[in-house]
Backbone and ligand atoms as CSV (ligand in chain L), in Angstrom:
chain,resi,resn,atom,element,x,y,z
A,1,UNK,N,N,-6.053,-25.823,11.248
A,1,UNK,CA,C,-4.786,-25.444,10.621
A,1,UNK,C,C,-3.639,-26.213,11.283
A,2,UNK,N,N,-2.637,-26.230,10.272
A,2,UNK,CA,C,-1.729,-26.573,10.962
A,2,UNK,C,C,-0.559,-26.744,12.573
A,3,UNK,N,N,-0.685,-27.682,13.014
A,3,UNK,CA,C,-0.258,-27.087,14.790
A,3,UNK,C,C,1.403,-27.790,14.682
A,4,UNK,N,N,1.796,-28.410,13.952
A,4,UNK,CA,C,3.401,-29.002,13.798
A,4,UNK,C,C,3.958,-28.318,12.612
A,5,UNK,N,N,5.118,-27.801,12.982
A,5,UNK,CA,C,5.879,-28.214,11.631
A,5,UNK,C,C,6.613,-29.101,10.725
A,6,UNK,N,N,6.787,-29.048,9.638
A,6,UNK,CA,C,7.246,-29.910,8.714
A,6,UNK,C,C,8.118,-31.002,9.432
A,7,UNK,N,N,8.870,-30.955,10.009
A,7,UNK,CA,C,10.155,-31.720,11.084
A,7,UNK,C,C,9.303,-32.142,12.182
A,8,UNK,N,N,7.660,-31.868,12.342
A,8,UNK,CA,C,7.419,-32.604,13.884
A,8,UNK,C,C,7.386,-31.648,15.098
A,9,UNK,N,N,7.882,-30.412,15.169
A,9,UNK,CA,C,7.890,-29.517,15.991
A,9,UNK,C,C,6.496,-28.920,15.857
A,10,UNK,N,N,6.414,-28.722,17.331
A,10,UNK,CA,C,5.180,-28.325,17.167
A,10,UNK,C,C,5.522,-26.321,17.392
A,11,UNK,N,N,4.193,-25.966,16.764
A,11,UNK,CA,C,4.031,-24.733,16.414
A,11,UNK,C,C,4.211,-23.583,17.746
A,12,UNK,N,N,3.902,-23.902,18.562
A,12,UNK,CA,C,3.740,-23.268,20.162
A,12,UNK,C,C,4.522,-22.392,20.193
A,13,UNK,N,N,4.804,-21.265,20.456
A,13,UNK,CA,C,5.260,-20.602,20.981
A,13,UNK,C,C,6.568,-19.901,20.175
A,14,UNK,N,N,6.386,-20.434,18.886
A,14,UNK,CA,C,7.168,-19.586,17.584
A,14,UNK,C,C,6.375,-18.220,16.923
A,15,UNK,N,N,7.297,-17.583,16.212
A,15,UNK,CA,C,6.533,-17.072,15.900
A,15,UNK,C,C,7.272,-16.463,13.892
A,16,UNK,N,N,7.097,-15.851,13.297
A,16,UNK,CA,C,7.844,-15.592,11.646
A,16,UNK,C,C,7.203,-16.352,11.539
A,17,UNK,N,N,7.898,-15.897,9.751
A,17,UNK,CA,C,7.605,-16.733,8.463
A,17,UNK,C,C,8.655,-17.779,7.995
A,18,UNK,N,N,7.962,-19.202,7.675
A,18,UNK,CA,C,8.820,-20.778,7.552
A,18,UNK,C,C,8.590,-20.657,5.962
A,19,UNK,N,N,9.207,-21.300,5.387
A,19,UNK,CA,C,9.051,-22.031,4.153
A,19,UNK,C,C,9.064,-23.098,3.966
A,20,UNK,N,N,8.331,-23.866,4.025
A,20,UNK,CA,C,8.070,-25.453,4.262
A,20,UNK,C,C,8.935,-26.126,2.677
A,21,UNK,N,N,9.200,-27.695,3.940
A,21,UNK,CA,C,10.413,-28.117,2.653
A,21,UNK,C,C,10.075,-28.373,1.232
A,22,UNK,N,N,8.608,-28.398,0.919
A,22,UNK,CA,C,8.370,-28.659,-0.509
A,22,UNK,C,C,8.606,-27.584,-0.937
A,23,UNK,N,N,8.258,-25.937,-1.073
A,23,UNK,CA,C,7.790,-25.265,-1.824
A,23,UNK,C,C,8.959,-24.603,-2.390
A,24,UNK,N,N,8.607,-24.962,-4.256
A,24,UNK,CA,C,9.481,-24.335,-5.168
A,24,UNK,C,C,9.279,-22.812,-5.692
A,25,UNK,N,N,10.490,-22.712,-5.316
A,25,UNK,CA,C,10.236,-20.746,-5.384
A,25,UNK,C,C,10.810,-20.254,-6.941
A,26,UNK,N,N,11.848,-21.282,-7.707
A,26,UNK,CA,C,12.019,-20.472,-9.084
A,26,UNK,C,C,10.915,-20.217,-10.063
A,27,UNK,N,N,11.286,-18.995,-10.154
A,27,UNK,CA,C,10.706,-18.327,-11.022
A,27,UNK,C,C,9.278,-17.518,-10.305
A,28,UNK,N,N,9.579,-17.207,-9.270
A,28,UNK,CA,C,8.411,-16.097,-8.148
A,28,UNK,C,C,8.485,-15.117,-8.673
A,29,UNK,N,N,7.036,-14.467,-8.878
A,29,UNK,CA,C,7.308,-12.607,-9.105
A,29,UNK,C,C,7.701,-12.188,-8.108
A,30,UNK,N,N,8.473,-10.710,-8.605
A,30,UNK,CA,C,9.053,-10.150,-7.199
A,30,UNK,C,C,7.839,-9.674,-6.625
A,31,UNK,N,N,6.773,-9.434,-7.860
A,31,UNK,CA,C,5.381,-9.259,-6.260
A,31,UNK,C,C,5.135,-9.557,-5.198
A,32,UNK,N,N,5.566,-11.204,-5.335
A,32,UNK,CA,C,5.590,-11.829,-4.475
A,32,UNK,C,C,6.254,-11.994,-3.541
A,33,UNK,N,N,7.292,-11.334,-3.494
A,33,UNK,CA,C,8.493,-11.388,-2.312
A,33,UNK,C,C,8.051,-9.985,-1.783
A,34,UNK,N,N,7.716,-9.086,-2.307
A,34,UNK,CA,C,6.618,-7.693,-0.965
A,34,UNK,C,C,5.524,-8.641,-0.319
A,35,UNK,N,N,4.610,-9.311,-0.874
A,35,UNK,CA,C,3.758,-9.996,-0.031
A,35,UNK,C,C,4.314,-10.660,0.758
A,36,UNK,N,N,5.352,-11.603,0.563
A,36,UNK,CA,C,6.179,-12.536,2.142
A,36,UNK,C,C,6.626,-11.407,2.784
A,37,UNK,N,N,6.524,-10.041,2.645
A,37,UNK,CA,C,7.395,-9.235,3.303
A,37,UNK,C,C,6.394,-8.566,4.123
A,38,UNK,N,N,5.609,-8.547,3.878
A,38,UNK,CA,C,3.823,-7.720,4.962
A,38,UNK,C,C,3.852,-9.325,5.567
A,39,UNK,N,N,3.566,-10.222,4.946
A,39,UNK,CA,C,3.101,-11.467,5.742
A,39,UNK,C,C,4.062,-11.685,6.860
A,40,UNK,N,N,5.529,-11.274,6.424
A,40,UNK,CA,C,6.174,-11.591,7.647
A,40,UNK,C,C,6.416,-10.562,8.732
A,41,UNK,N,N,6.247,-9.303,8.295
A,41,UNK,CA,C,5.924,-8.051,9.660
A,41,UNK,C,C,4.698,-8.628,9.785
A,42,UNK,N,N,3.622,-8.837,9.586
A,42,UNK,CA,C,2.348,-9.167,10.882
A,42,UNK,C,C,2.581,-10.377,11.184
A,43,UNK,N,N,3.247,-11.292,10.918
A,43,UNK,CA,C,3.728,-12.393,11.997
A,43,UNK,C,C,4.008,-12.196,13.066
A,44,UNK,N,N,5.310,-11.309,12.950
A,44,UNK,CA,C,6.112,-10.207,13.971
A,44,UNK,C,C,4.789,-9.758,14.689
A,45,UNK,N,N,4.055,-8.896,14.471
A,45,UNK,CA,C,3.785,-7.627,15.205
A,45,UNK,C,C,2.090,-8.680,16.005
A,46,UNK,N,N,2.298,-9.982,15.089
A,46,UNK,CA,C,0.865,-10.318,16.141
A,46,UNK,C,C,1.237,-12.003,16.657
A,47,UNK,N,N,2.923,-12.101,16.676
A,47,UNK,CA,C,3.445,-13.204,17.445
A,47,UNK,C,C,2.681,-14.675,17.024
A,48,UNK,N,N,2.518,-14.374,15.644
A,48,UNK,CA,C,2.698,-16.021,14.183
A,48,UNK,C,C,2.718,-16.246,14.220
A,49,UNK,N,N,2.837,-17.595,13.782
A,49,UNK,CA,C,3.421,-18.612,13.244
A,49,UNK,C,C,2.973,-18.634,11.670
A,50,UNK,N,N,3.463,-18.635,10.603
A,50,UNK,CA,C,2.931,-18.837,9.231
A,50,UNK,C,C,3.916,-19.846,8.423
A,51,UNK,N,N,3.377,-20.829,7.839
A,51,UNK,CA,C,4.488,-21.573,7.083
A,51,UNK,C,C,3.868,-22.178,5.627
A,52,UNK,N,N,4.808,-21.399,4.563
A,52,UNK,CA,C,4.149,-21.365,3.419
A,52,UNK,C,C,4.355,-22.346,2.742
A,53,UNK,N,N,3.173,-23.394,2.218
A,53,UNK,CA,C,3.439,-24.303,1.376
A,53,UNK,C,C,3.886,-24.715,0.120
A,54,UNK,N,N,2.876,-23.707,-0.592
A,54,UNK,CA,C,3.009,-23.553,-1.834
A,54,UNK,C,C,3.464,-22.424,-2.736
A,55,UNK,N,N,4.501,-22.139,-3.315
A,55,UNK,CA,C,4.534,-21.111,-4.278
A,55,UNK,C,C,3.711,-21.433,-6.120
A,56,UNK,N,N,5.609,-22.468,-6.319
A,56,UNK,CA,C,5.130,-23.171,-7.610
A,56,UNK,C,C,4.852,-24.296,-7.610
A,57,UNK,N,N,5.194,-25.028,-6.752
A,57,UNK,CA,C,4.669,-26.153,-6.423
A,57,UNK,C,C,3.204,-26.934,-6.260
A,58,UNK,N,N,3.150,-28.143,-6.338
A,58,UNK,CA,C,1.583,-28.403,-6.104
A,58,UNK,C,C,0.394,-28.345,-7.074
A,59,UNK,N,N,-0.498,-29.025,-6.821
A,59,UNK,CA,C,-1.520,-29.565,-7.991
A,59,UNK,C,C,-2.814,-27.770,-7.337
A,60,UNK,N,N,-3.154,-27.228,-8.585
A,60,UNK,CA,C,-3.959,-26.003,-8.301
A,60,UNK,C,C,-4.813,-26.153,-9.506
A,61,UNK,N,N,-6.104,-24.926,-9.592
A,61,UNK,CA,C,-6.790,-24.954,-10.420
A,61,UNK,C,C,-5.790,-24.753,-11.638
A,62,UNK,N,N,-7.188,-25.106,-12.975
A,62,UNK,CA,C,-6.306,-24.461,-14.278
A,62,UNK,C,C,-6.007,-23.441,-14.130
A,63,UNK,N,N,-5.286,-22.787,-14.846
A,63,UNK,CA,C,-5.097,-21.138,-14.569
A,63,UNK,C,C,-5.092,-20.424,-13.601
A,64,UNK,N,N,-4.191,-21.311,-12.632
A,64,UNK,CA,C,-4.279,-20.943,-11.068
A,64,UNK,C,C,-2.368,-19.683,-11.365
A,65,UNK,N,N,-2.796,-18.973,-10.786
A,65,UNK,CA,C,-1.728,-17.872,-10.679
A,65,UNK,C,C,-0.138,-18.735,-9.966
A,66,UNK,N,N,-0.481,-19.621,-9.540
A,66,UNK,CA,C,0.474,-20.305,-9.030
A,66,UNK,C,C,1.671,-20.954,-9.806
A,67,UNK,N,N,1.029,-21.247,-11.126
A,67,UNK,CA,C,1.702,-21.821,-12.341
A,67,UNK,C,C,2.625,-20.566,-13.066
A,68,UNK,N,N,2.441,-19.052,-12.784
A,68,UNK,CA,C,3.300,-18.371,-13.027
A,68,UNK,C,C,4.126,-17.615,-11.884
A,69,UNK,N,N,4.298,-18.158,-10.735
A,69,UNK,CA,C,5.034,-17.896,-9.635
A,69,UNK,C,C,4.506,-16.512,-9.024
A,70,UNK,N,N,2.813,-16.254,-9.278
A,70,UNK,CA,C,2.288,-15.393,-8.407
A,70,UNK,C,C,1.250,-15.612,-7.550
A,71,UNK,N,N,1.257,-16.673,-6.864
A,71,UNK,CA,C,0.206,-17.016,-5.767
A,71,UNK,C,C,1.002,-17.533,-4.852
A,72,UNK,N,N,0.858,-17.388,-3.374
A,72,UNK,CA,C,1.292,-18.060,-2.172
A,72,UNK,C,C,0.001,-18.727,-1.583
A,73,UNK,N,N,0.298,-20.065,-1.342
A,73,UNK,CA,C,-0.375,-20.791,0.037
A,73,UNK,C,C,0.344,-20.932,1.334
A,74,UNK,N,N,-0.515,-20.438,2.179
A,74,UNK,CA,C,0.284,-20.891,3.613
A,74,UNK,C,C,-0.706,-21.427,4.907
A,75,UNK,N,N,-0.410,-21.745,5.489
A,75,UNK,CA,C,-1.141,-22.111,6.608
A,75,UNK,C,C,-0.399,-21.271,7.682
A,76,UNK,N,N,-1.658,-21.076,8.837
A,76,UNK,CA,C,-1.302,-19.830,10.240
A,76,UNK,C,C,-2.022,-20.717,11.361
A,77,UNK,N,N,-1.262,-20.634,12.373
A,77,UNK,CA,C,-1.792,-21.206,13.680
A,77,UNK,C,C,-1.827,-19.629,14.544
A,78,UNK,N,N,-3.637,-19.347,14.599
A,78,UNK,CA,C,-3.159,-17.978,15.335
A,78,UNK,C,C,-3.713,-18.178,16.637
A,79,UNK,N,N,-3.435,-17.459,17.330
A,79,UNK,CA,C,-3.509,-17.368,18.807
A,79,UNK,C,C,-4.677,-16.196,19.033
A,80,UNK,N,N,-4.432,-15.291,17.718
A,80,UNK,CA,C,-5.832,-14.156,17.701
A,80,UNK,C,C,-6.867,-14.633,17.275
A,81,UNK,N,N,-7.707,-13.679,17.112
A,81,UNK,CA,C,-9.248,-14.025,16.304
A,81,UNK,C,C,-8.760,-14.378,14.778
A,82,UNK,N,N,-9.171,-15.299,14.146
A,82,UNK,CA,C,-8.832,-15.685,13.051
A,82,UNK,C,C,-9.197,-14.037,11.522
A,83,UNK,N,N,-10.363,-13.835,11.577
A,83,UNK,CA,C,-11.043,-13.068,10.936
A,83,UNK,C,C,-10.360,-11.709,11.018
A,84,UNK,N,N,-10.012,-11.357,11.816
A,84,UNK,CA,C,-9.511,-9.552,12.243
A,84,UNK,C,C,-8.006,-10.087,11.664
A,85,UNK,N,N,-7.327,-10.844,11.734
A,85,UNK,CA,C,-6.302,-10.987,11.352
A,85,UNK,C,C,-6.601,-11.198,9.877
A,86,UNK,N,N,-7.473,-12.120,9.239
A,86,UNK,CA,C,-7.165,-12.049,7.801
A,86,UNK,C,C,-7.248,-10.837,6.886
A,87,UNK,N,N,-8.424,-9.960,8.274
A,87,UNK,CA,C,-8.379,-8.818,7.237
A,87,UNK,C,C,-7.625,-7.855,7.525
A,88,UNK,N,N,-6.418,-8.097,8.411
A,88,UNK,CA,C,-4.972,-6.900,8.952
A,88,UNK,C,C,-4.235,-7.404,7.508
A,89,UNK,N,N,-4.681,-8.559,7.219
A,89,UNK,CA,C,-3.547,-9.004,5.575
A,89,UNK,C,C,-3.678,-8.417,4.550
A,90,UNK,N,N,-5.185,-8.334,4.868
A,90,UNK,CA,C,-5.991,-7.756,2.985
A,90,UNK,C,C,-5.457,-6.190,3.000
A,91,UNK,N,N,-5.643,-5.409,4.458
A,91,UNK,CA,C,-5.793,-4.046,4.416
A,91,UNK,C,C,-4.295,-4.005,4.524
A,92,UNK,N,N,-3.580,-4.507,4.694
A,92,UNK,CA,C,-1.741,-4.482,4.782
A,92,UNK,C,C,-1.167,-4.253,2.807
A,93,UNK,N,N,-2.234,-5.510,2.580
A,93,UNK,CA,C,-1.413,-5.762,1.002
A,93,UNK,C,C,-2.414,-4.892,0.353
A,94,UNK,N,N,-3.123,-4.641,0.159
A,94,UNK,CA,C,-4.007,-3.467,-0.589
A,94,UNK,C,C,-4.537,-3.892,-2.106
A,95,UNK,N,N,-5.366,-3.587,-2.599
A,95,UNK,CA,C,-6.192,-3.758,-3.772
A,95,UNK,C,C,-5.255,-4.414,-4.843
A,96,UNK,N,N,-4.375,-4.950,-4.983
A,96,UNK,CA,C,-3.698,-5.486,-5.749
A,96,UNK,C,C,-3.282,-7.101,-5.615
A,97,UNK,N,N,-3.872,-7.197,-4.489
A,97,UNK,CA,C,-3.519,-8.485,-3.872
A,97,UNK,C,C,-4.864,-9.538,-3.658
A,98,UNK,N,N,-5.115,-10.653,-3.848
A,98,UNK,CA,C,-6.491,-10.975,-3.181
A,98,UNK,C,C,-6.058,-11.955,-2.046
A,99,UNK,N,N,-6.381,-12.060,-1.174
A,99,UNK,CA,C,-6.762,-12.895,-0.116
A,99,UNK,C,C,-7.693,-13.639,-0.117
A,100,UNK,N,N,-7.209,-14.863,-0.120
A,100,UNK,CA,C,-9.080,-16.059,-0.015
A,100,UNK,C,C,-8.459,-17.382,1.138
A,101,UNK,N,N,-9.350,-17.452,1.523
A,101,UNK,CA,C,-9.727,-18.577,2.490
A,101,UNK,C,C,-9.598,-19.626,1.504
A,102,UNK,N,N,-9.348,-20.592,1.461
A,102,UNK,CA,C,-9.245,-21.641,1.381
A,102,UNK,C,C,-9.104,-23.390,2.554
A,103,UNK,N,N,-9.866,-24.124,1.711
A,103,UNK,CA,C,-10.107,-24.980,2.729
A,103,UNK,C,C,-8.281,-25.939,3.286
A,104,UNK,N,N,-8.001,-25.392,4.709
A,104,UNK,CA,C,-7.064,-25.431,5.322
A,104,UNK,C,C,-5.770,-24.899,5.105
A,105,UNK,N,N,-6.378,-23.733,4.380
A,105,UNK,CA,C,-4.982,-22.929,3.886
A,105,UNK,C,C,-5.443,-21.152,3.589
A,106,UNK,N,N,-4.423,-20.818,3.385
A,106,UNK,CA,C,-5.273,-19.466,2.661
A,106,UNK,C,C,-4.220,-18.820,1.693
A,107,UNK,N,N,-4.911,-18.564,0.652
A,107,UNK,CA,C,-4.019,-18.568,-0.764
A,107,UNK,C,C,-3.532,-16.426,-0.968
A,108,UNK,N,N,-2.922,-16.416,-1.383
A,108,UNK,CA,C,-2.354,-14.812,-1.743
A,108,UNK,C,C,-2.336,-14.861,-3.134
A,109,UNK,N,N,-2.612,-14.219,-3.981
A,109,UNK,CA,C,-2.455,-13.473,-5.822
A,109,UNK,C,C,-1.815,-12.274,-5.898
A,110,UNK,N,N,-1.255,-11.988,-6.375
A,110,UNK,CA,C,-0.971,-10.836,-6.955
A,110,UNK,C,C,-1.882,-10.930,-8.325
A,111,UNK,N,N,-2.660,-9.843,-8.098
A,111,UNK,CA,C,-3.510,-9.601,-9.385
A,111,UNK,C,C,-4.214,-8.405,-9.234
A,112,UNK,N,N,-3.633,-7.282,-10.296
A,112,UNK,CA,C,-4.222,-6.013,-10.124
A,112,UNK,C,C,-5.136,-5.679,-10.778
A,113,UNK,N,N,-6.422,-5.433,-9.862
A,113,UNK,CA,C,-7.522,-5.610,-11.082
A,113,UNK,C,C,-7.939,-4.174,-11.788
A,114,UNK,N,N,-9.136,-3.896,-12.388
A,114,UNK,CA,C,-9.292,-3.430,-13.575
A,114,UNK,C,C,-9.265,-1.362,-12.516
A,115,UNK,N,N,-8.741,-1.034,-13.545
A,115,UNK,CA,C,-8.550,0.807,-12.887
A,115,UNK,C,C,-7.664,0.250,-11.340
A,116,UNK,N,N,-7.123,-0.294,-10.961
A,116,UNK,CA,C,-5.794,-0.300,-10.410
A,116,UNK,C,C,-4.521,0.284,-10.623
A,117,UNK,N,N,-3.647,0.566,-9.705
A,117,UNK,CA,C,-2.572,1.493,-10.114
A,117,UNK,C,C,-1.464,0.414,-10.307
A,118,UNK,N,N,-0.803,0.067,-11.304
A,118,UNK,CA,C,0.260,-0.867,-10.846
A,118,UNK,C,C,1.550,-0.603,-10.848
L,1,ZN,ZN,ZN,-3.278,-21.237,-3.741
């Protein structure tokens, strides 16, 4: 994962949520601004670094949720166990949200699936 930020700084000893200089945010669900909002208390509470690449921006699958301003990509430099942390995200954002690994990133949806409360 990422160990610099966008400007060359390196990641060390920061900690929040960045928005890296590409990523276009018009037209985000507000779903999506509660998810930067858990993503950025466990930054906080497990001393972060997270810096999000992609909202609308960027080449994604067809029918990638991203094309309607409800998917986040970000990259995390953690200092914890990688795994216990991804799943403090899943159990933070709750059944409405998916979390996936992705190769050098890890992507967020808002997508409430079937007998969900929305
Ligand atoms: Zn994605």
């Amino acid at each position: 994962m990422a160990r610099k930020l966008d400007d060359g700084r390196p990641l060390k000893n920061m900690d929040g949520l960045r928005l890296g200089a590409r990523v276009r945010m018009q037209g985000v669900q507000p779903e999506l601004l509660l998810a930067l909002m858990v993503l950025s208390d466990l930054c906080r509470v497990s001393a972060t670094m997270v810096i999000v690449t992609a909202i609308l921006n960027g080449k994604h699958m067809e029918n990638s949720l991203h094309y309607v301003g409800a998917a986040i990509d970000f990259v995390v430099d953690l200092v914890v166990d990688h795994e216990p942390w991804v799943q403090e995200l899943r159990d933070r954002l709750g059944p409405n949200y998916d979390v996936i690994e992705e190769a050098g990133h890890i992507h967020i949806e808002y997508q409430p699936h079937v007998g969900a409360v929305t």
